[in-house]
C-alpha positions as CSV (number, residue, x, y, z in Angstrom):
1,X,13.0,17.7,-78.5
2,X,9.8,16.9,-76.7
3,X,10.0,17.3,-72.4
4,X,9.7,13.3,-72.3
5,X,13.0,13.1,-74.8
6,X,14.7,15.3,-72.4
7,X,14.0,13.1,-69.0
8,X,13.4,9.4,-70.5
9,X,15.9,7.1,-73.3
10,X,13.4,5.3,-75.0
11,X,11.8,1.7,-74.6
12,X,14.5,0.7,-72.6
13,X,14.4,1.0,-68.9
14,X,16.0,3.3,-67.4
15,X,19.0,1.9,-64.4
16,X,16.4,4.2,-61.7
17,X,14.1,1.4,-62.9
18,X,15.7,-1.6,-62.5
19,X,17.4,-0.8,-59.3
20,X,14.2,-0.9,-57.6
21,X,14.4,-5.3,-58.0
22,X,11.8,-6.2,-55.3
23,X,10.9,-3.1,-53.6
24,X,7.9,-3.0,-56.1
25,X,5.4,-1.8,-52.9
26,X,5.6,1.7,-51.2
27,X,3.2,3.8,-49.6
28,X,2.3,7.4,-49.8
29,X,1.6,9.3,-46.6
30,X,-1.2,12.1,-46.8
31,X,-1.4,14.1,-43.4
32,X,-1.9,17.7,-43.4
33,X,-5.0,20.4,-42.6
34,X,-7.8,17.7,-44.3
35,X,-6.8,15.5,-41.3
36,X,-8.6,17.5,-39.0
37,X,-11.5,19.2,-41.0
38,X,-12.4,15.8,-42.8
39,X,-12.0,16.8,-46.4
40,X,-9.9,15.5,-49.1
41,X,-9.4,18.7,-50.6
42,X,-8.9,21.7,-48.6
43,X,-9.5,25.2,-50.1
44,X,-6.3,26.9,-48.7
45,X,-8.6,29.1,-46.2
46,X,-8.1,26.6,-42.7
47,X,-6.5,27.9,-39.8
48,X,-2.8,25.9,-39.5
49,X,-3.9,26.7,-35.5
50,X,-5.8,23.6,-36.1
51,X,-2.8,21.5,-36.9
52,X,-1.9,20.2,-33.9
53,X,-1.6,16.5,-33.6
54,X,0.0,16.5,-30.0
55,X,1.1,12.5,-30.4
56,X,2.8,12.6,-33.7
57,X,5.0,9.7,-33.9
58,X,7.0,9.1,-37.2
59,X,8.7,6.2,-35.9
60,X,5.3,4.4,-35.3
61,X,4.0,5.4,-38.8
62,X,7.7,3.9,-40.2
63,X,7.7,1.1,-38.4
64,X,4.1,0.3,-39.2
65,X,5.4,0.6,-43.0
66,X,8.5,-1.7,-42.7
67,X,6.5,-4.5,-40.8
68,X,4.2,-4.0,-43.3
69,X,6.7,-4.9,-46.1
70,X,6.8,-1.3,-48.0
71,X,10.0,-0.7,-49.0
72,X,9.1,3.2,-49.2
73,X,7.3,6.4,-48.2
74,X,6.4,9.2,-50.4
75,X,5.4,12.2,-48.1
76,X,2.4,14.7,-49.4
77,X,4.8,17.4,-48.1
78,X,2.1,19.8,-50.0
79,X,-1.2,19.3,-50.9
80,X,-3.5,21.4,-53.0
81,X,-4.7,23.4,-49.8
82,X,-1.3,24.8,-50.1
83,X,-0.2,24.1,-46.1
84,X,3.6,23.1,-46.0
85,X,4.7,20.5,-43.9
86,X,8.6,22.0,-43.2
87,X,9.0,25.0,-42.3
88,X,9.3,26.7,-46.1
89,X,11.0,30.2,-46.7
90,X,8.6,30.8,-49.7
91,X,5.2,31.4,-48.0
92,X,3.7,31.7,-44.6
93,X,1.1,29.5,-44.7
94,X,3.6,26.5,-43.5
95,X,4.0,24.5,-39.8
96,X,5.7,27.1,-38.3
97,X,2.3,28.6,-38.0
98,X,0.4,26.1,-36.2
99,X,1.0,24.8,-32.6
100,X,2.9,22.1,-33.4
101,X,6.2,21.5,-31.3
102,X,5.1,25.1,-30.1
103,X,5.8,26.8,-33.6
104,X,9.3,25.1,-33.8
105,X,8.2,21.7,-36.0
106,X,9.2,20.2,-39.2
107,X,7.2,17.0,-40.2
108,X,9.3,16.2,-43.3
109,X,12.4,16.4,-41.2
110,X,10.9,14.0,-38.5
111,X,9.6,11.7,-41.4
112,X,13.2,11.8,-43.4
113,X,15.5,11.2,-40.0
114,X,12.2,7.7,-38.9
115,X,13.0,6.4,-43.0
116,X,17.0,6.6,-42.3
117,X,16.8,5.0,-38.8
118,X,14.8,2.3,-40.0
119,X,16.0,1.5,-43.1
120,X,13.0,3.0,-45.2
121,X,13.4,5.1,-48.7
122,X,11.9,8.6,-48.2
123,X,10.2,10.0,-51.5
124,X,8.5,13.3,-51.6
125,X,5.2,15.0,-53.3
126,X,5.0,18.9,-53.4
127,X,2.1,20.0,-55.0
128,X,1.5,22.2,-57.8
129,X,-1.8,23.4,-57.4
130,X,-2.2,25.6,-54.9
131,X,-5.1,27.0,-53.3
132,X,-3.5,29.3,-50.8
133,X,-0.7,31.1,-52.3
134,X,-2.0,34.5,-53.7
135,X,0.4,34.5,-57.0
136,X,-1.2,30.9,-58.2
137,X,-2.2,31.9,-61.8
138,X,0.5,33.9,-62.6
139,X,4.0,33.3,-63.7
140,X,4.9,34.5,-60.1
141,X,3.8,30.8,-58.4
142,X,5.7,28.9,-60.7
143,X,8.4,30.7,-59.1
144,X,7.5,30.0,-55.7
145,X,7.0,26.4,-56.3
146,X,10.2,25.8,-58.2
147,X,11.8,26.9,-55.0
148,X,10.0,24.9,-52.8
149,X,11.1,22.0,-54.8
150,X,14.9,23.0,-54.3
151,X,14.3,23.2,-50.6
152,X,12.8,19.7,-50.5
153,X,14.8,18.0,-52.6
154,X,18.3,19.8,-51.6
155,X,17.6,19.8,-48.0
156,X,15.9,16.4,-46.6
157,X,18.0,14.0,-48.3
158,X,18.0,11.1,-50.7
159,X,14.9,10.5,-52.8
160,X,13.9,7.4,-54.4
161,X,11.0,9.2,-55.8
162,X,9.2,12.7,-56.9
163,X,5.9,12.6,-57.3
164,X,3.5,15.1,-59.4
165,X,-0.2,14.3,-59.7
166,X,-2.6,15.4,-62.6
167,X,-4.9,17.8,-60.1
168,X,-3.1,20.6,-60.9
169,X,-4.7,23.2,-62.3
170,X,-7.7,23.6,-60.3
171,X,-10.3,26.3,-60.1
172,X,-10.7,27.6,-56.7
173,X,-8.8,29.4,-55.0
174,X,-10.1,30.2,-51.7
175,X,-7.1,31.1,-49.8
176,X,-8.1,34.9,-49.7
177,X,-9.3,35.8,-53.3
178,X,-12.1,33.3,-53.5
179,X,-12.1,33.3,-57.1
180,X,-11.8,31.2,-60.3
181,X,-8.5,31.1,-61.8
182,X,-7.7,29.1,-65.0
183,X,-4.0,27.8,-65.8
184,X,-2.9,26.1,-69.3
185,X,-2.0,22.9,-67.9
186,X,0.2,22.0,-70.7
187,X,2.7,24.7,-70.5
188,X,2.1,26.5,-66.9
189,X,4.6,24.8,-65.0
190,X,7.4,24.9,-67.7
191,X,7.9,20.9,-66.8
192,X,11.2,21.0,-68.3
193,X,12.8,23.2,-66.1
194,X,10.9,21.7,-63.1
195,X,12.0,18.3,-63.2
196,X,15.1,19.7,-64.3
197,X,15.2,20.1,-60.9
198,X,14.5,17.0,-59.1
199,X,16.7,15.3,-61.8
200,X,19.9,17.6,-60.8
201,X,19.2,17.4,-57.2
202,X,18.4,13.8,-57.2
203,X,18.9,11.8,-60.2
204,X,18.3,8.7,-58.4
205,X,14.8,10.0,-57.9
206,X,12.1,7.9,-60.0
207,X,9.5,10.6,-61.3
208,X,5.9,9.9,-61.3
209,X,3.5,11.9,-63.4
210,X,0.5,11.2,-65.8
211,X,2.9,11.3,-68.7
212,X,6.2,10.0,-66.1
213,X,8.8,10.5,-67.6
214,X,9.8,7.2,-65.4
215,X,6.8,5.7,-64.0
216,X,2.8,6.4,-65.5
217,X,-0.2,6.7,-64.0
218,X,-2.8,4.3,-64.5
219,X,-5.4,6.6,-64.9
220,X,-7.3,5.6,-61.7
221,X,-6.9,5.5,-58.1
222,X,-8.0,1.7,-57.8
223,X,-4.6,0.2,-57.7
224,X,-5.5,-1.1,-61.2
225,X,-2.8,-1.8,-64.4
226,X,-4.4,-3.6,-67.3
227,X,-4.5,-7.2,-67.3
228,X,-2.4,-6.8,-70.1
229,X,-0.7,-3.3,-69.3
230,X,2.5,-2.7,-71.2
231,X,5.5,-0.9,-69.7
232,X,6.0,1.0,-72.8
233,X,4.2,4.2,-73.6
234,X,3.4,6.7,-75.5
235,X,1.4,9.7,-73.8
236,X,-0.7,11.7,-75.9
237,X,-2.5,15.2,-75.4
238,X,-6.5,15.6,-75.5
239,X,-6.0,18.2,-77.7
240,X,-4.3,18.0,-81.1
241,X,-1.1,19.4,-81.5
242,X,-0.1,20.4,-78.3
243,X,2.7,18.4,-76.2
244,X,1.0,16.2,-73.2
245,X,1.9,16.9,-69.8
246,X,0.4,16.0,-66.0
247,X,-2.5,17.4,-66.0
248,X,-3.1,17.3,-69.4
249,X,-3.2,13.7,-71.1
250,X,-5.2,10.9,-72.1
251,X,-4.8,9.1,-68.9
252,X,-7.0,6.4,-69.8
253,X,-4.3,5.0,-71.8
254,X,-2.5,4.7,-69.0
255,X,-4.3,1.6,-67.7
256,X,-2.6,-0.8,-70.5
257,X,0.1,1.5,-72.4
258,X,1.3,0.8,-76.2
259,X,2.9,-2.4,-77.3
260,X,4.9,0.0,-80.1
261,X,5.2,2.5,-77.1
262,X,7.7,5.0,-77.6
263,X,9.1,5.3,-74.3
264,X,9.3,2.5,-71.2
265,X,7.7,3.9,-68.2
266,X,5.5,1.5,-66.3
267,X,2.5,1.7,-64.4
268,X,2.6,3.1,-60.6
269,X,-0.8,2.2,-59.5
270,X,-2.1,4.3,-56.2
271,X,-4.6,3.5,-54.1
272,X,-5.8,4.4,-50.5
273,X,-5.6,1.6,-47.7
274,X,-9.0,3.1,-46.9
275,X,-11.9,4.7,-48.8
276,X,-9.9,8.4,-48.9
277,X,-7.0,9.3,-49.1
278,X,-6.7,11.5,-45.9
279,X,-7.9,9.8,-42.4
280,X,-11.6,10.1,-41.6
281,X,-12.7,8.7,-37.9
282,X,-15.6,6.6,-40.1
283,X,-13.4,4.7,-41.9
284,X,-12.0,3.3,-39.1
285,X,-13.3,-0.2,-39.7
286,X,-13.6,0.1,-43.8
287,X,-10.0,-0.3,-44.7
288,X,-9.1,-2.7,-47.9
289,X,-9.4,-6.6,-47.1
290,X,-6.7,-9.2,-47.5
291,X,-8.7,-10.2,-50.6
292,X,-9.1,-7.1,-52.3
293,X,-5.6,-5.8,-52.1
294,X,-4.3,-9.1,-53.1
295,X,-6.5,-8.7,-56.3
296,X,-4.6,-5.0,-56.5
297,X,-1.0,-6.7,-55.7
298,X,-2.2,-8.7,-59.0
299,X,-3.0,-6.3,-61.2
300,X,-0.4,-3.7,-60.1
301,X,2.7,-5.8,-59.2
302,X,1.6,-8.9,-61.3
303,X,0.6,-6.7,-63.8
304,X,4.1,-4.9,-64.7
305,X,4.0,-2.0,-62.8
306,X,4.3,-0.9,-58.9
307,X,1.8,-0.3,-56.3
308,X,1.8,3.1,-54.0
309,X,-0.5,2.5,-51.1
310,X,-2.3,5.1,-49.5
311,X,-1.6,5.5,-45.7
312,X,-3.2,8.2,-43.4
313,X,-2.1,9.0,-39.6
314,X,-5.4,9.8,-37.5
315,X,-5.5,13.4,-35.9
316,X,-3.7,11.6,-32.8
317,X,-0.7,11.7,-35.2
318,X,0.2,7.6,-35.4
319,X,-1.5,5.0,-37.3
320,X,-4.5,4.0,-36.4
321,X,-4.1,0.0,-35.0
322,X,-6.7,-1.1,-38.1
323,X,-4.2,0.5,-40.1
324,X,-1.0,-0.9,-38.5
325,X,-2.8,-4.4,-38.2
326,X,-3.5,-4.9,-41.5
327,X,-0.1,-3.9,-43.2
328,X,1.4,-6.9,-40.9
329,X,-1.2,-8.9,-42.4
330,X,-0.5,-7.1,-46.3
331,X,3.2,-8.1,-46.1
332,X,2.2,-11.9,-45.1
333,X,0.1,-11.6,-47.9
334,X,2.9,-10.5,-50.6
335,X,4.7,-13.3,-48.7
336,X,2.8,-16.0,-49.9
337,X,2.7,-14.3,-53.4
338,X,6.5,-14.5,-53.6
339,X,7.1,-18.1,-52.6
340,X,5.8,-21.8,-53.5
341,X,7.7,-22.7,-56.0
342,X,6.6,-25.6,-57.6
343,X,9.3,-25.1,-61.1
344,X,11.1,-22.9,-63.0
345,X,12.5,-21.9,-66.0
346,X,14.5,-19.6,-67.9
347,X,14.7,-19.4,-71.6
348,X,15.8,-17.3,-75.2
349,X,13.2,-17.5,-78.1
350,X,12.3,-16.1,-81.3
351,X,8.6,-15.5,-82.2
352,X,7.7,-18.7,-83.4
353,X,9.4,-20.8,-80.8
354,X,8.4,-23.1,-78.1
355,X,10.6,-24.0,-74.6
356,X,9.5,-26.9,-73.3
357,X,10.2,-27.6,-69.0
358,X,10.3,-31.7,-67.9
359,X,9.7,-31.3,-64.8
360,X,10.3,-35.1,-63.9
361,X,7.4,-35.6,-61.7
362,X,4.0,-34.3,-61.5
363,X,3.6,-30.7,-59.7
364,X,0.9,-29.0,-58.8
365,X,-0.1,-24.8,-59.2
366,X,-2.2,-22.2,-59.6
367,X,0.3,-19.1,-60.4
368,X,2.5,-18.4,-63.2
369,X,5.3,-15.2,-62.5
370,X,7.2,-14.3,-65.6
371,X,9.7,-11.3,-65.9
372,X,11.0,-10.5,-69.1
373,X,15.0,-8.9,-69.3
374,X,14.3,-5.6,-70.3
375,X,18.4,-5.1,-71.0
376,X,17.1,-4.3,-75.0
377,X,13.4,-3.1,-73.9
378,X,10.3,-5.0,-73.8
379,X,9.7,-7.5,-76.7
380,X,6.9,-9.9,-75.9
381,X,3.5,-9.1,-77.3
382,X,2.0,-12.4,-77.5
383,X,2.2,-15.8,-75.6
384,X,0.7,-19.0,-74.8
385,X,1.5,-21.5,-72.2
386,X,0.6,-25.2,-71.9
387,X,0.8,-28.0,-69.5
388,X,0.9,-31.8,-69.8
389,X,-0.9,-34.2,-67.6
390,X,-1.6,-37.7,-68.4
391,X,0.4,-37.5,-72.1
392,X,-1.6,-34.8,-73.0
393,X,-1.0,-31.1,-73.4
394,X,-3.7,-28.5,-72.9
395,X,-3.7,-24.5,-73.2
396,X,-4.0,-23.2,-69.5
397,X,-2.6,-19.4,-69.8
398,X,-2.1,-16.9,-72.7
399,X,-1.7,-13.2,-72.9
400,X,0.3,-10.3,-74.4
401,X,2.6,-8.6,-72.7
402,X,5.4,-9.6,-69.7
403,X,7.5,-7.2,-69.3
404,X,9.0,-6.2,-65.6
405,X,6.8,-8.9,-64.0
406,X,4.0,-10.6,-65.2
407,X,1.5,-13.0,-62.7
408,X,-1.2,-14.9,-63.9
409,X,-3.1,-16.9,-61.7
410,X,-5.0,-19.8,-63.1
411,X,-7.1,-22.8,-61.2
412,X,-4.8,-25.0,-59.7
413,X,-3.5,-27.4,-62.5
414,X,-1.0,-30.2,-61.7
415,X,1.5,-31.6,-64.4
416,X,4.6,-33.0,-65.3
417,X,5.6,-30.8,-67.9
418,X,5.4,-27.1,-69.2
419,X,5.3,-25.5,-72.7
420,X,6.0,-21.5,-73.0
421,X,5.3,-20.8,-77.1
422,X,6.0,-17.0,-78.2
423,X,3.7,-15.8,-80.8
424,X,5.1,-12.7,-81.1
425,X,7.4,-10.3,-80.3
426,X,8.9,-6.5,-81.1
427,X,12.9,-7.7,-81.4
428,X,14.4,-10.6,-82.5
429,X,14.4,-12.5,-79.6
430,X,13.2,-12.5,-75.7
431,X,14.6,-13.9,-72.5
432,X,12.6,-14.7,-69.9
433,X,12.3,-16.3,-66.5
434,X,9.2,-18.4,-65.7
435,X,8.1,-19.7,-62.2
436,X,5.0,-22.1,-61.5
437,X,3.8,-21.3,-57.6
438,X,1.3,-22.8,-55.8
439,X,-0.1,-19.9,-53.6
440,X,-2.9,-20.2,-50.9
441,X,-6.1,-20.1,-52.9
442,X,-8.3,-17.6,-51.4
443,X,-5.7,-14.6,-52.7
444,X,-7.0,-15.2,-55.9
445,X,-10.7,-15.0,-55.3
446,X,-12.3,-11.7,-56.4
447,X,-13.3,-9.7,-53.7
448,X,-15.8,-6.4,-54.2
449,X,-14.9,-3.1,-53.5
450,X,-14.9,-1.9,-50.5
451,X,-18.8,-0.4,-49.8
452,X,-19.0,-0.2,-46.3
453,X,-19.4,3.5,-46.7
454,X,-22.9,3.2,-47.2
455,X,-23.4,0.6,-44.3
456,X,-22.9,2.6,-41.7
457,X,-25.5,2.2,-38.8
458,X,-26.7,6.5,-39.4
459,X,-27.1,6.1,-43.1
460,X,-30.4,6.1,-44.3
461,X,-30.6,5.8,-47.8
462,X,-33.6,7.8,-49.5
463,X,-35.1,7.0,-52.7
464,X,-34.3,8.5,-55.9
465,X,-35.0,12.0,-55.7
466,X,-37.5,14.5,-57.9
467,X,-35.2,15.6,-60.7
468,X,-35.7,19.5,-61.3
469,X,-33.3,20.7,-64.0
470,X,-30.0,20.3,-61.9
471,X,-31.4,19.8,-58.5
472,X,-32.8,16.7,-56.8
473,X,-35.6,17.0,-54.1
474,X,-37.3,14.8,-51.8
475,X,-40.3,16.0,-49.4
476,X,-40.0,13.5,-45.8
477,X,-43.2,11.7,-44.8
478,X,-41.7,12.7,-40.8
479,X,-39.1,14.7,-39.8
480,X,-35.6,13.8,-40.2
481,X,-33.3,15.2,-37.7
482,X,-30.2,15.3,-39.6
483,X,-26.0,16.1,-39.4
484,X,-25.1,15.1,-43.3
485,X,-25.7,13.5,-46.0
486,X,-23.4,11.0,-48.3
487,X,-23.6,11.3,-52.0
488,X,-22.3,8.7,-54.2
489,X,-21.6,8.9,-57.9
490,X,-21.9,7.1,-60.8
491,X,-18.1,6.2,-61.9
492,X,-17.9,6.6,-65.3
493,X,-20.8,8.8,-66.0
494,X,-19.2,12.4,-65.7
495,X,-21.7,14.6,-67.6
496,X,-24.1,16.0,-64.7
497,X,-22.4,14.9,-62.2
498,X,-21.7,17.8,-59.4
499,X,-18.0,18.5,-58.4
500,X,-19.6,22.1,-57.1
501,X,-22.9,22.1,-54.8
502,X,-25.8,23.4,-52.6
503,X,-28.1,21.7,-50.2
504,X,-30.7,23.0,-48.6
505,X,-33.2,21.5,-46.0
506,X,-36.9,22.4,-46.0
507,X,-38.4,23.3,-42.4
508,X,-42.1,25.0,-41.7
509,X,-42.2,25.4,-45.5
510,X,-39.2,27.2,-46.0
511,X,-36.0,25.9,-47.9
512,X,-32.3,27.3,-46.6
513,X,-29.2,26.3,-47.5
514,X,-27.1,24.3,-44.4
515,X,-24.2,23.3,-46.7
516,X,-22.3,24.1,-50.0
517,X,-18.7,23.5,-51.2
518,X,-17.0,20.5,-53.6
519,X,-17.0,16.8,-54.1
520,X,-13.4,16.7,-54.5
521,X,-11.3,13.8,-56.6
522,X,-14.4,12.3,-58.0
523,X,-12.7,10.7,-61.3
524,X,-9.9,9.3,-59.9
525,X,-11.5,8.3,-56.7
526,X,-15.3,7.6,-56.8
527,X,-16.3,7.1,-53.7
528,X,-19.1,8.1,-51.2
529,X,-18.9,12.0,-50.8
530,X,-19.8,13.0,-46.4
531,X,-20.9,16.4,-45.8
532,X,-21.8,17.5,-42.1
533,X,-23.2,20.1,-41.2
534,X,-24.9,20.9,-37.4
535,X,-27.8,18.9,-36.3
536,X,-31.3,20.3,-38.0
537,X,-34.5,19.3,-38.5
538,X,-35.9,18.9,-42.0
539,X,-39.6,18.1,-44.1
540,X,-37.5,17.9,-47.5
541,X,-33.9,18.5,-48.7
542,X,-32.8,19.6,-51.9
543,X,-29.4,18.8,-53.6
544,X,-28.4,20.9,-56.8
545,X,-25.2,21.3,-58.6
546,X,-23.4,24.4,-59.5
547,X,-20.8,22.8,-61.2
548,X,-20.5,19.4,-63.0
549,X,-17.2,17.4,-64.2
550,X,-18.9,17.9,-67.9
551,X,-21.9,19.2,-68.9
552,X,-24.9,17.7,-68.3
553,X,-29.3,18.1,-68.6
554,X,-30.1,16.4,-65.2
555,X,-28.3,16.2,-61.7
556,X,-26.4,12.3,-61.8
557,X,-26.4,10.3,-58.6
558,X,-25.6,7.0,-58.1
559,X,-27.6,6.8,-54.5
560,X,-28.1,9.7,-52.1
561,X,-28.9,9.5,-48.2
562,X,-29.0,11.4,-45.0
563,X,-27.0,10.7,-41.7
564,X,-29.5,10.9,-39.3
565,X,-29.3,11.3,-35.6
């Protein structure tokens, strides 16, 4: 019996599933060592003295989330760095370390009590990788991390979700060895015992992986399902054979899932409120618009799956007011997604068949919200929806897949009747619920992603740099006096580009190296990578890579530039 046998019953939903009804947005809280040295991934080495945010407030951050209309909050207990939030039995490197409430503190305690006073589910991410712990590469850490997940999950209680991410078998390990260490993703951490785990400890739990066994990733950090995503899937492994697991699967397939898909486990689609993950000061005025997250809540939400939003308390320990502003705004936003109805409709057809809605007077819309009942697993794979006005009917929405909820938005069509034909299906019949809503019209105009990154009033952009081999270099007319730089990459375009590098900054003709480390997250998150470093003075600087996602004959940048002083 395969691992996703053990934890999931096939193509139809699972009761974890369906409970969830209309708490289909939560958010996940990252907070932790990267809040105050400005990385996304930390390398296990920082001082937990620095952890010290002397105005930590978990009621403000709640609060923030249930104005904001998240049903939810998954805490990173963990992240890769390895520094535990609660004060864990299984390695030192934990909060009782660092100066917070004088040595005495335990954030996932503070964050669990704030979710129960407030009326808030409390989920929980530990994770796997670990760049700290000495015993990470050996059976010994699987251990250790097994027993971290007892404490969580037996001690802070009830969990509406466990999540495990695909970064899990990272290379570095800095916390004292500084050396590579290799894993076998697809069998080092024994996943059937580990969710075994969660699942016995808290079967109401929802578990989130690459693979679920519940809920799927989408395979990027955008927010995005498919337009037409299924909820049914089947994962598979990159390599032949072998059984796939987090960390090792063809997440890509994730975006839209199988029509014949083996299992049902929708799309949970994450993505940061602002450009990272972990709160940077910069991006204190670059969080998501109203337009752009309501083209996410469409293709998350609307698109059969959930949406996990990314929230980060500042280094104060609250949410910044941007932040808290615009989830009030968000949750007006979802609002207006889930009301104006013009008509509805509920219906039972065989492939073939056509259910036809009098609506007895001329309506106006520009939204159609379908769910399908999932009580004998997803069936529709085909559809097409018409409209009459004036006599005459016309073809305004089709598509392939329903499933838990299904939005399509459309330019806003008035008529006084509605025609739902199903062209095909995997069982016998389907029974579904159709609304026609006439929504404010801006949410569905396209917005771009967020580049403000890059607009920044330091930035100055350079042009495209000599190519040497795996390096880039570019000789200054004048001086620069410099305190970074912000490399951005090409998404998509993995082989050359640098996860791993050096840069160096030419002064009275000699080169020296003011910076080196990792662009961290870059395929699931492509964003603008910021390195500082202390104010110099440079003739030239010289990028190169010492490592690359996938092999490559030339250093790949999507647009380079310095932050000048």
């Amino acid at each position: 019996m395969s691992i996703l046998e053990q934890f999931n019953q096939g193509r139809v939903p699972a009761e974890r599933i369906l409970r969830r009804g209309s708490h289909s947005c939560y958010a996940i809280l990252h907070f932790g060592l990267n809040t105050f040295t400005g990385k996304e991934w930390g390398y296990g080495d920082e001082d937990p003295a620095i952890f010290n945010p002397a105005a930590f407030d978990a009621e403000q951050i709640v609060c923030a989330c249930r104005d904001g209309g998240l049903s939810g909050i998954i805490l990173v207990c963990k992240h890769h760095d390895g520094f535990c939030l609660w004060p864990t039995k299984t390695t030192p490197y934990n909060i009782s370390r660092s100066p917070f409430r004088g040595g005495k503190g335990d954030l996932v305690r503070e964050v669990a009590d704030a979710c129960r006073k407030y009326g808030i589910e409390m989920g929980f991410y530990v994770s796997p990788w670990d760049r700290n712990h000495p015993d990470y590469g050996t059976p010994a850490y699987l251990e250790v991390y097994q027993e971290q997940l007892r404490e969580i999950y037996s001690g802070y209680g009830p969990a509406f979700e466990a999540w495990f991410d695909g970064a899990n078998g990272g290379d570095g390990f800095y916390g004292g060895a500084r050396e590579t260490r290799r894993i076998d993703p697809s069998v080092y951490y024994d996943w059937g015992h580990t969710w075994k785990i969660v699942r016995d400890l808290r079967p109401e739990a929802v578990i989130f992986s690459d693979i679920g066994p519940d809920v799927r990733w989408p395979g990027n950090e955008n927010g995005l399902a498919g337009r037409e995503a299924f909820g049914s899937y089947t994962p598979h492994a990159p390599v032949a054979g072998k059984e796939p697991a987090p960390g090792f699967a063809c997440c890509a397939e994730g975006e839209n899932g199988h029509a014949d898909g083996r299992f049902f486990i929708p799309p949970e689609c994450d993505v940061p409120l602002r450009p990272g993950w972990f709160y940077h000061p910069e991006q204190d005025a670059l969080l998501r618009s109203i337009p752009q997250l309501a083209q996410i809540y469409l293709r998350s939400v609307g698109c059969g799956g959930f949406l996990n939003l990314g929230i980060a308390p500042d280094r104060r320990g609250v949410l910044h007011e941007n932040d808290v502003r615009r989830l009030r705004e968000f949750r007006k936003m979802v609002e207006a997604f889930n009301s104006g109805n013009a008509a509805a409709m509920e219906f039972t057809l065989s492939a073939g068949e056509v259910a036809v809605e009098e609506f007895g007077r001329e309506i106006s819309f520009n939204l159609i919200d379908m769910a399908e009942d999932l009580s004998r697993g997803e069936s529709v794979t085909g559809y097409a929806i018409e409209v009459r006005h004036n006599g005459e009917w016309k073809e305004v929405v089709s598509g392939k897949a329903v499933g838990l909820r299904r939005m399509k938005p459309l330019p806003e069509t008035s008529g006084d009747a509605l025609r739902f034909r199903l062209e095909s299906a995997c069982n016998s019949t389907a029974a579904l619920t159709l609304v026609c809503r006439l929504v404010p019209g801006n949410l569905l105009q396209c917005d771009t992603a967020n580049a403000g990154l890059l607009n920044r009033e330091d930035y100055h952009e350079l042009h495209p740099g000599e190519k040497k081999g795996m390096s880039l270099e570019w000789r200054f007319a004048t001086p620069f006096s410099l305190h970074g730089f912000l490399f951005t990459p090409v998404p998509e375009h993995w082989a050359g580009t640098p996860d791993k590098f050096r840069f160096e900054i030419l002064t009275g003709g000699t080169w020296r190296t003011v910076a080196e480390g990792e662009f961290a997250n870059l395929r699931a998150n492509p964003i603008p990578q910021q390195v500082l470093f202390p104010q110099a003075s440079a003739d030239g600087c010289r990028l190169t890579a010492l490592h690359c996602l996938e092999p490559g004959e030339a250093l790949v940048c999507g647009s380079f530039g310095l932050l000048i002083d």
